[in-house]
N, C-alpha and C positions, 0 to 999 in steps of 0.2 A: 369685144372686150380684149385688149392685146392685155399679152402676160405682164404681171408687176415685175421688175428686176429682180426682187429675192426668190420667185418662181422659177426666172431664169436661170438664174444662179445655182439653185436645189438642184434643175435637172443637167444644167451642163457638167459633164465629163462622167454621166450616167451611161451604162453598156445597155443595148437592146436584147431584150431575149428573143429568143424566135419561140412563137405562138403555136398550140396545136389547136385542132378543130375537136372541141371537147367529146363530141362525137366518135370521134372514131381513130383520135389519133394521130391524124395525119396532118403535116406540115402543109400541103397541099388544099387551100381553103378554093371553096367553087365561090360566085357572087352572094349564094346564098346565105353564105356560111359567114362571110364579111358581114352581111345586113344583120345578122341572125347576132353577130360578137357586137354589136355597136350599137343594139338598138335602148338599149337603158342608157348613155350617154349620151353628152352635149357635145360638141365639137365646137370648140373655140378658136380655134384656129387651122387652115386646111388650105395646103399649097401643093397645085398637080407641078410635076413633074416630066415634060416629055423632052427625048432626045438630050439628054440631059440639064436642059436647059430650065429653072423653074417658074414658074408662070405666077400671074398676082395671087396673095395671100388674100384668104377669106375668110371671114370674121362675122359672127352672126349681128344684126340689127337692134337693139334693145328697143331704139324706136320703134321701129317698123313690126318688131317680133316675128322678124324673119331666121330661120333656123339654117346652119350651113348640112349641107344635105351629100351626104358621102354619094351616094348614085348620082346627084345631078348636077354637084360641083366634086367630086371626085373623077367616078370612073366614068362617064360622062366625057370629061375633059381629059384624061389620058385615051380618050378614045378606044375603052379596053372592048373585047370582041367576043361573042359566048362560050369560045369555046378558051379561053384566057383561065389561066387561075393564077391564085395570089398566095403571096408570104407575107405573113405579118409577123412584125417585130415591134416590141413593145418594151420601153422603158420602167420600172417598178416606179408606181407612182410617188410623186412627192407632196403631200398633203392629198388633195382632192386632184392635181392636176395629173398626168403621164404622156409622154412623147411616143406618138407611131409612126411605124412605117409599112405601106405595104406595097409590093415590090408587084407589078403584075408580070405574067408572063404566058408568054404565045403555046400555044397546043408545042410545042418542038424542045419549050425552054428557055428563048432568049426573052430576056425583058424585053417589055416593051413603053412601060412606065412606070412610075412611084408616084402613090400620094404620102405627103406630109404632114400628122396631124400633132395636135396638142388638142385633147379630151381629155373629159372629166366626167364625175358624178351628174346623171339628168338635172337640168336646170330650169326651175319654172319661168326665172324670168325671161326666158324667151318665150312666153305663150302670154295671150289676151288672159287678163281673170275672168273676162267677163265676154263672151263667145258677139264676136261685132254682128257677125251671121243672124243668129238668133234673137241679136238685141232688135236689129230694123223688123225681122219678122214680126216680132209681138208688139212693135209700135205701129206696124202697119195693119195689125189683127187689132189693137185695140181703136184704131183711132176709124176702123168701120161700125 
């Protein structure tokens, strides 16, 4: 789903706040801590960022009901390393939608990459109503 132009609009010239880890605090998020903030949202849109350079924009599938997946098109692709932590910066949202950033950075401090997101409120329709999984099972349990 790319953003309508008035969504555009709403967030540009919006400040990012910098994010704490509700936990405990700290500015300082481990990968946990990422998955842990993002896991009731959709991600609509999600561009890594390496060497400053930013790489294709990803967008989830409505066909396919393929979901963009911060570990495996995010950090993943900034090629972040376990012992990395992140800063997140987050935009106050505008209607349902809000602008992220989060900045990784190496055991020492220096960045090493950013992803770029635009999320939202969890979104069913990226998910099957009706589990395809399960559907071939019970046609092939009834049709014995």
């Amino acid at each position: 789903m790319t953003m309508q132009l008035i969504d555009k609009l709403a967030l540009w010239g919006r400040r990012y706040d910098r994010q704490v880890v509700p936990r405990t605090g700290s500015h300082r998020f481990a990968l946990s801590d990422l998955m842990e903030m993002f896991d009731c949202n959709t991600i609509y849109e999600l561009t890594p960022v390496v060497g400053g350079k930013a790489m294709a924009t990803i967008e989830p599938d409505p066909i396919k009901k393929l979901k963009v997946s911060l570990l495996d098109n995010g950090i993943s692709a900034i090629h972040s390393g376990p012992d990395d932590w992140y800063e997140v910066r987050r935009m106050p949202p505008s209607g349902d939608l809000s602008r992220v950033r989060i900045i990784a950075h190496a055991a020492d401090g220096r960045e090493t990459g950013e992803i770029r997101m635009v999320v939202g409120r969890r979104s069913y329709a990226h998910y099957f109503e009706d589990d395809p999984g399960l559907a071939a099972i019970e046609r092939h349990t009834s049709s014995n």
